[in-house]
C-alpha positions as CSV (number, residue, x, y, z in Angstrom):
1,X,-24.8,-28.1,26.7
2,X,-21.0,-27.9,26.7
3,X,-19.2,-26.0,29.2
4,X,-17.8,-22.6,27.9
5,X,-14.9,-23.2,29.2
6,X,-14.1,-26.7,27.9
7,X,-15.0,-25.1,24.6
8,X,-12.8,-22.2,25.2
9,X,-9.8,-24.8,26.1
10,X,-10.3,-26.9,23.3
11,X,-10.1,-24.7,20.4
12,X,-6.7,-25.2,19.3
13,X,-4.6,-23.4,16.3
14,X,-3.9,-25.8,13.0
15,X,-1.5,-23.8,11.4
16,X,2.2,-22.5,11.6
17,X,1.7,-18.5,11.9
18,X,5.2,-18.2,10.7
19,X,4.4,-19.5,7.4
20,X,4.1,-16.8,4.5
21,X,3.3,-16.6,1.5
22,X,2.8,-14.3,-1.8
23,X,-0.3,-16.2,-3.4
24,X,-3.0,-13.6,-2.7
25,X,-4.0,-10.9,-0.4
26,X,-6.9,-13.0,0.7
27,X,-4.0,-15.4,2.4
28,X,-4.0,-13.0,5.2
29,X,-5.8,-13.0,8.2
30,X,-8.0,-10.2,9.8
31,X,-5.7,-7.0,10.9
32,X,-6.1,-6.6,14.9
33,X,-8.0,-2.8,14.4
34,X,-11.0,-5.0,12.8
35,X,-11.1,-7.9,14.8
36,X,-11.5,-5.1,17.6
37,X,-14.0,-3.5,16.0
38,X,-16.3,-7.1,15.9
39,X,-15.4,-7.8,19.5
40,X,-16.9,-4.3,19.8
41,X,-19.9,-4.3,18.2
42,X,-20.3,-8.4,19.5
43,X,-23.1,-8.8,22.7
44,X,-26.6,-7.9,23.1
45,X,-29.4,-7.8,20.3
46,X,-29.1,-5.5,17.3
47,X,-32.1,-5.6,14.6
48,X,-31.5,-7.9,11.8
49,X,-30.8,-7.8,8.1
50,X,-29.3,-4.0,7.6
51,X,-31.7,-2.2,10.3
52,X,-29.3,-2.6,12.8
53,X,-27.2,0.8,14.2
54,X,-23.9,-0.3,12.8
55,X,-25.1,-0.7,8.8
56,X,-27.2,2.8,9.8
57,X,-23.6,4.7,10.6
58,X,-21.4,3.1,7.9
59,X,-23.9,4.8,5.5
60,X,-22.7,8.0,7.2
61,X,-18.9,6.9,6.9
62,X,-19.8,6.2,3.0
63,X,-20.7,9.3,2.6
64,X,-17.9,11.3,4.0
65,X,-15.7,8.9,1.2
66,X,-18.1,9.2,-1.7
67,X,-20.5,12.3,-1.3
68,X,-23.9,11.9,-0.1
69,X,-25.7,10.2,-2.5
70,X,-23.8,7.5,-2.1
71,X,-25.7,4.0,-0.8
72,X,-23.7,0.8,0.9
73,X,-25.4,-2.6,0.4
74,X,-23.2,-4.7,2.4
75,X,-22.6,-8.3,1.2
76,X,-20.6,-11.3,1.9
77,X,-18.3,-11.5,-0.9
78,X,-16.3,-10.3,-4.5
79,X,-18.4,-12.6,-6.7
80,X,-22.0,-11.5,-4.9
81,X,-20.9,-7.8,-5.1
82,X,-20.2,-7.8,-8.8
83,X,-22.8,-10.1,-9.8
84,X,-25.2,-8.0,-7.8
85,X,-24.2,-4.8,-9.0
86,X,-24.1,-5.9,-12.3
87,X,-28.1,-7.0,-12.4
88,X,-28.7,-3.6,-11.0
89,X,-27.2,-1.5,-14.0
90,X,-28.8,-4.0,-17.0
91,X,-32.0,-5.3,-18.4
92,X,-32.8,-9.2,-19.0
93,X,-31.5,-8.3,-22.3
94,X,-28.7,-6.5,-20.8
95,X,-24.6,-7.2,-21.6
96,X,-21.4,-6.1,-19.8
97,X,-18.5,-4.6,-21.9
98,X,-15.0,-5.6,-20.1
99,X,-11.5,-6.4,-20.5
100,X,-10.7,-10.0,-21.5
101,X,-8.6,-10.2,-18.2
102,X,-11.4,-8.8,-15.6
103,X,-12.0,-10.6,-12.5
104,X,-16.0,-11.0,-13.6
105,X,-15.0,-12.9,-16.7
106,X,-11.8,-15.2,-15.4
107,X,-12.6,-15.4,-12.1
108,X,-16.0,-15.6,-11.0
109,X,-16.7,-19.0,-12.2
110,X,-19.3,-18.0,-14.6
111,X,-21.7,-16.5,-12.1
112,X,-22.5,-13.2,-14.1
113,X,-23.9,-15.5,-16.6
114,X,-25.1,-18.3,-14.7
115,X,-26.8,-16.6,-11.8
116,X,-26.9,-13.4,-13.2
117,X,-27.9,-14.1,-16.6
118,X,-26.0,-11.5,-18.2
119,X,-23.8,-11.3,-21.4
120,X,-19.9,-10.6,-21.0
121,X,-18.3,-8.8,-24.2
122,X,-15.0,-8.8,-23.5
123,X,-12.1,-6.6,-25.3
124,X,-8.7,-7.6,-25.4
125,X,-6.0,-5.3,-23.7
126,X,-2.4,-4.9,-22.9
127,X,-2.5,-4.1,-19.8
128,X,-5.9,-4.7,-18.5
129,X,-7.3,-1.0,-19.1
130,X,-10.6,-0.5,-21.2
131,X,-10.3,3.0,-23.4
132,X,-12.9,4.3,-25.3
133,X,-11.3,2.7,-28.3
134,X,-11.5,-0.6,-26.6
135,X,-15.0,-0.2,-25.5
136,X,-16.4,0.4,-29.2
137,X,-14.9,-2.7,-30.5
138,X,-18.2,-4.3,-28.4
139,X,-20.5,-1.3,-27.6
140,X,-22.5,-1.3,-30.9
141,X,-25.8,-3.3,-31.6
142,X,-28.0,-1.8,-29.6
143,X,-31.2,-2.4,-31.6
144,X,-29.9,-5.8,-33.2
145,X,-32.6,-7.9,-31.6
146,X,-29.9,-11.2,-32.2
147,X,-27.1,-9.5,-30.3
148,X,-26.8,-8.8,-26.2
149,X,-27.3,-5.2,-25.8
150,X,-24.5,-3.4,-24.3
151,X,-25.6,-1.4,-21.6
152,X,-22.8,-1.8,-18.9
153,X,-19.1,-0.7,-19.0
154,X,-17.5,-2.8,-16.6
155,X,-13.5,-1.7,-14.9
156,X,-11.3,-2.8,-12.8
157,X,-9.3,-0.5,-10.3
158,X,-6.7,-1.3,-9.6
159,X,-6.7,-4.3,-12.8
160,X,-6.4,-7.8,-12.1
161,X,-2.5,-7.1,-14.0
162,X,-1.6,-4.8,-11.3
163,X,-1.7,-1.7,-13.0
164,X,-3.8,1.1,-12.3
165,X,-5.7,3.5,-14.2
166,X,-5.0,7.6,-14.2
167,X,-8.3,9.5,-13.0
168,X,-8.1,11.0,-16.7
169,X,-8.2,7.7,-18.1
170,X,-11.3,6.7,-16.0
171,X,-13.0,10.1,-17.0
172,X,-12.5,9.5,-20.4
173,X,-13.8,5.8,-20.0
174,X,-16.8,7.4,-18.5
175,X,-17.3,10.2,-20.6
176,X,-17.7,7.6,-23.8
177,X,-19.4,5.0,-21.9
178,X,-22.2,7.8,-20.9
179,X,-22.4,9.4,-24.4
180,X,-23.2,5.7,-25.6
181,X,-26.4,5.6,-23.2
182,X,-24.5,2.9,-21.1
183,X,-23.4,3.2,-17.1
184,X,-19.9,2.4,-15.7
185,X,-19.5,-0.2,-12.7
186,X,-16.0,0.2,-11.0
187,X,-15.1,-2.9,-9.5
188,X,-13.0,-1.8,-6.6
189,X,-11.8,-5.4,-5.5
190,X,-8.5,-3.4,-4.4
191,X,-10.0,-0.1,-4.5
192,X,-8.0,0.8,-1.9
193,X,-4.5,0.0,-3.5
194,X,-5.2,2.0,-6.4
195,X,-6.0,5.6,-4.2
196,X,-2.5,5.0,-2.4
197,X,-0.7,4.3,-5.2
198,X,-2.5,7.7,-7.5
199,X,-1.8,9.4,-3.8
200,X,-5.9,10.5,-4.0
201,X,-9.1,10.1,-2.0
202,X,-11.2,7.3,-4.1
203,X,-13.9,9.5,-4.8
204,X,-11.8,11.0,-6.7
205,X,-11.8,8.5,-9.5
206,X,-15.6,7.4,-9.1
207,X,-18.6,9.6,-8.1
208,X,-16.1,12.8,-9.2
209,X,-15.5,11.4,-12.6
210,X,-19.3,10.0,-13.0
211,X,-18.7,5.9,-12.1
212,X,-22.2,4.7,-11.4
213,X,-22.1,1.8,-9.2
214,X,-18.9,1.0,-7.0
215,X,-18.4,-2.7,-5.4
216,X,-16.0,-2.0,-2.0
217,X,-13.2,-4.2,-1.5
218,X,-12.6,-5.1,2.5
219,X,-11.4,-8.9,2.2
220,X,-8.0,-8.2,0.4
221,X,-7.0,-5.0,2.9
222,X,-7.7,-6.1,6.3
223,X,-11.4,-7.0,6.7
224,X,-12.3,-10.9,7.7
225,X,-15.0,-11.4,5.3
226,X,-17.4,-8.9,3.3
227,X,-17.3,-6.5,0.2
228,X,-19.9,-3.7,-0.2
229,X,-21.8,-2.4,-3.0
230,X,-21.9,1.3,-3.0
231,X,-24.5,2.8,-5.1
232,X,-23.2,6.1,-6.4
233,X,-25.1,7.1,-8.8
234,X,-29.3,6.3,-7.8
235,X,-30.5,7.1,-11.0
236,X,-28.7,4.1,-12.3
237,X,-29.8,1.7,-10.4
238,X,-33.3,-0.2,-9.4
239,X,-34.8,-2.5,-6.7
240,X,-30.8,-2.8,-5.2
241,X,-32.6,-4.5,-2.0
242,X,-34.2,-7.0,-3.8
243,X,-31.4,-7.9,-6.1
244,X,-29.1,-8.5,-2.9
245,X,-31.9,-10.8,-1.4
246,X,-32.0,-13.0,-4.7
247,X,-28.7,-13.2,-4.9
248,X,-28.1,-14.9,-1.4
249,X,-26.3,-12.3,-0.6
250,X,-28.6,-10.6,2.4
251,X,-26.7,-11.1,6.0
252,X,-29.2,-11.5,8.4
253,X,-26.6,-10.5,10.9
254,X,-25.5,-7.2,9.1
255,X,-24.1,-5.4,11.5
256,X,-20.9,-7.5,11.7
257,X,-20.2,-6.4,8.1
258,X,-20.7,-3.0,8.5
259,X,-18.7,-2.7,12.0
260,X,-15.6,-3.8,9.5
261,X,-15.6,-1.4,7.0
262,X,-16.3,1.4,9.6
263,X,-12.8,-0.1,11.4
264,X,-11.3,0.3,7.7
265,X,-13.0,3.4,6.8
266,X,-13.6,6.2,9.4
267,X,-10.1,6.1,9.9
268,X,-7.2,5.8,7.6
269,X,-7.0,2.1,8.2
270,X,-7.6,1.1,4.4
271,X,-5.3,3.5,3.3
272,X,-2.4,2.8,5.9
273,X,-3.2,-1.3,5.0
274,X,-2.7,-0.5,1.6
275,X,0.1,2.0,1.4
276,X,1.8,-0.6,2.9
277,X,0.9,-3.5,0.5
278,X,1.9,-1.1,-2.4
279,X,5.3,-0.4,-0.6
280,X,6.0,-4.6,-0.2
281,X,5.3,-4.9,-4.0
282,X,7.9,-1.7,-4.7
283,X,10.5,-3.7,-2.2
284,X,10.1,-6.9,-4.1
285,X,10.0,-5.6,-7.5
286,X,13.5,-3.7,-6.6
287,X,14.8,-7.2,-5.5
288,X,13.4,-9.1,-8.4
289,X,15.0,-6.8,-10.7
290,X,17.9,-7.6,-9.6
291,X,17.8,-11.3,-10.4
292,X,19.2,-12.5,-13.7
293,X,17.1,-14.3,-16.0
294,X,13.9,-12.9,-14.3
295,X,11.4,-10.9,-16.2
296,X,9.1,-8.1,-14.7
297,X,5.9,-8.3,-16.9
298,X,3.5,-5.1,-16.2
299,X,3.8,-1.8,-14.4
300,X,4.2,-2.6,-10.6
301,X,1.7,-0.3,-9.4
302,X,-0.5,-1.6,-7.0
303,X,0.1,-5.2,-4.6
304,X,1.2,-6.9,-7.2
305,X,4.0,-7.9,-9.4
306,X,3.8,-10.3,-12.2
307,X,6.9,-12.1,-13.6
308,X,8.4,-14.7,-15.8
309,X,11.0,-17.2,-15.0
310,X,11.5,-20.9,-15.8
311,X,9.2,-23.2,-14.5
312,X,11.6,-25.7,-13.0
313,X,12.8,-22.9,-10.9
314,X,9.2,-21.9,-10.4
315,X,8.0,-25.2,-9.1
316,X,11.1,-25.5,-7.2
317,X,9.9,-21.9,-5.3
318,X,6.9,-23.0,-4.7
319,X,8.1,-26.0,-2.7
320,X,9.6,-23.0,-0.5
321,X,6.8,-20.1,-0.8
322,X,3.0,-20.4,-1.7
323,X,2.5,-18.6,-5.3
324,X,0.4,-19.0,-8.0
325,X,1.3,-19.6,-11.8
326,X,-0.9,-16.9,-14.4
327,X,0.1,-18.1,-17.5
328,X,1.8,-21.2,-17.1
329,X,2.6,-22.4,-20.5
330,X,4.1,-19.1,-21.1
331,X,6.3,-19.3,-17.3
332,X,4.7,-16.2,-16.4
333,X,3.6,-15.7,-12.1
334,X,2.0,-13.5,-9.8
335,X,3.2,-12.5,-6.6
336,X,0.9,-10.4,-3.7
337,X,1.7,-8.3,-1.3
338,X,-0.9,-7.3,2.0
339,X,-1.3,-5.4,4.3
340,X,0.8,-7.9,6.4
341,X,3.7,-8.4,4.4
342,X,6.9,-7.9,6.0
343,X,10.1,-6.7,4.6
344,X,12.1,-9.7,6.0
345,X,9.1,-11.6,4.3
346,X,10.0,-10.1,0.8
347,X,13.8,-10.1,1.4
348,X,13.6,-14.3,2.3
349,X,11.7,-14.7,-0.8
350,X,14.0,-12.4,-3.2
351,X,16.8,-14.4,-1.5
352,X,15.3,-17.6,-1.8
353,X,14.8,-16.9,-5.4
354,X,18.4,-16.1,-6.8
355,X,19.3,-19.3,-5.2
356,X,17.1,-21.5,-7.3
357,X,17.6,-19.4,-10.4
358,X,21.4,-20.0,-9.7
359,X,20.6,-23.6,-9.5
């Protein structure tokens, strides 16, 4: 067996900390308050698969975010969460109403249909809300044994363009969805994002307002791996233990997901990590706008701002700065802020970005 210490002296970095980037929040590593809190709950034996004292507090810390009803089934990641949520809230025969641009229809490689076997009816929208208008352009059909049965309302907060929605508008979409015989799942990939930016604890906009079934975001504010799904409402939900095991999603080593999102929660560490996200995103958006020939697409309300610009200058950027195209036939980027964005970060790239557009 190796020597500790030659391990220990081996290991060896393989990347230039320096280098930033506005890609994703998932670029980032692990903020030093939850590294910490692994180192802390690290050594010695802790009962396996959930029954260990860490996932038995974090139900406490849960509670004092989202009332007492509320239920955590930490897993390892976005697609698992959703996808596992999702099964929970429908039938075999089940299908999910959402916006054309959600992360469970463009981004989850088809797993709420492969592996979860449900039907996506997805709406059109301008800015990646759902309103009950939207929402009845699928929600019909319920005894039309030829058509998926709509049973799920399915949102995004904040949306996967950025913007966020009001608590009234999440009511309302509630409300309709409810008086339709369906449940609402809140995907809260950046759930903490959209409480700094509406300046309101998240319970606020979910268990207050009736959501049903919350999935947690902690990989995109701070947290090294894991996302949580956080039963609100129990009546909506069945055999949430099960579904989790089938869906490879059961850590047999729970307790160092739950240790994370007690660093992020018991605290104010989500919200300080996300305040300052949103602020990066304000700071570049301020910068971008004053760049000729640049257009800001969407409400910057969240982590993210979305723009046009030509693509020879956008390619050229990207030689400089890590950033993904969202539409690139139409020129049109995204740029993310997290929760370790610096200003100087945002003020190279602004800078770096009127010189190719003067190019």
């Amino acid at each position: 067996m190796a020597d500790p210490q030659t391990l220990k002296t081996d290991a060896r970095r393989h990347h230039d900390p320096s280098v930033r980037g506005f890609a994703s929040d998932n670029y980032a590593g692990a903020h030093p308050e939850v590294l910490a809190a692994l180192t802390l709950a690290n050594g010695g034996h802790q009962v396996s698969y959930g029954e260990d004292q860490y996932t038995e507090h974090l139900q406490r810390v849960m509670h004092s975010h989202f009332g007492p009803t509320a239920e955590a089934f930490p897993v390892f990641n976005g697609t698992g969460a959703n996808v596992t949520a999702l099964q929970a809230l429908t039938d075999r025969w089940g299908a999910v109403v959402c916006a054309e641009t959600a992360h469970i229809n463009v981004d989850e490689g088809g797993a709420p249909e492969r592996m979860g076997g449900l039907k996506l009816l997805t709406v059109p929208t301008p800015d990646g809300k759902l309103t009950p208008e939207l929402i009845d352009r699928q929600a019909w059909g319920w005894e039309d044994e030829h058509r998926a049965m709509p049973q799920v309302v399915s949102i995004t907060q904040n949306t996967e363009l950025g913007t966020v929605y009001t608590v009234d508008e999440i009511r309302a979409v509630v409300e309709h969805a409810h008086g339709l015989g369906m449940k609402v799942h809140l995907d809260g990939a950046r759930i903490a994002n959209a409480a700094a930016s509406l300046d309101v604890p998240m319970r606020t906009f979910t268990n207050a307002v009736g959501v049903d079934v919350l999935t947690f975001g902690g990989t995109k504010n701070g947290m090294l791996f894991g996302e949580a799904v956080v039963v609100l409402n129990p009546d909506a939900v069945s055999h949430m233990k099960h579904l989790r095991k089938m869906s490879m999603q059961l850590a047999s080593k729970m307790r160092f997901l739950s240790v994370q999102f007690e660093a992020l929660l018991a605290k104010d560490l989500w919200l300080r990590n996300a305040r300052h996200a949103n602020e990066m995103a304000q700071r570049l958006a301020a910068g971008v706008r004053t760049v000729d020939g640049v257009e800001i697409l969407y409400a910057v309300e969240a982590n993210a701002v979305f723009a046009r610009l030509p693509q020879d200058v956008t390619r050229r950027l990207q030689e400089r700065f890590r950033f993904y195209f969202w539409d690139e036939a139409a020129g049109d980027v995204r740029w993310m802020c997290s929760f370790d964005t610096t200003e100087d970060d945002v003020d190279t790239f602004v800078q770096a970005l009127k010189e190719e557009m003067a190019r």
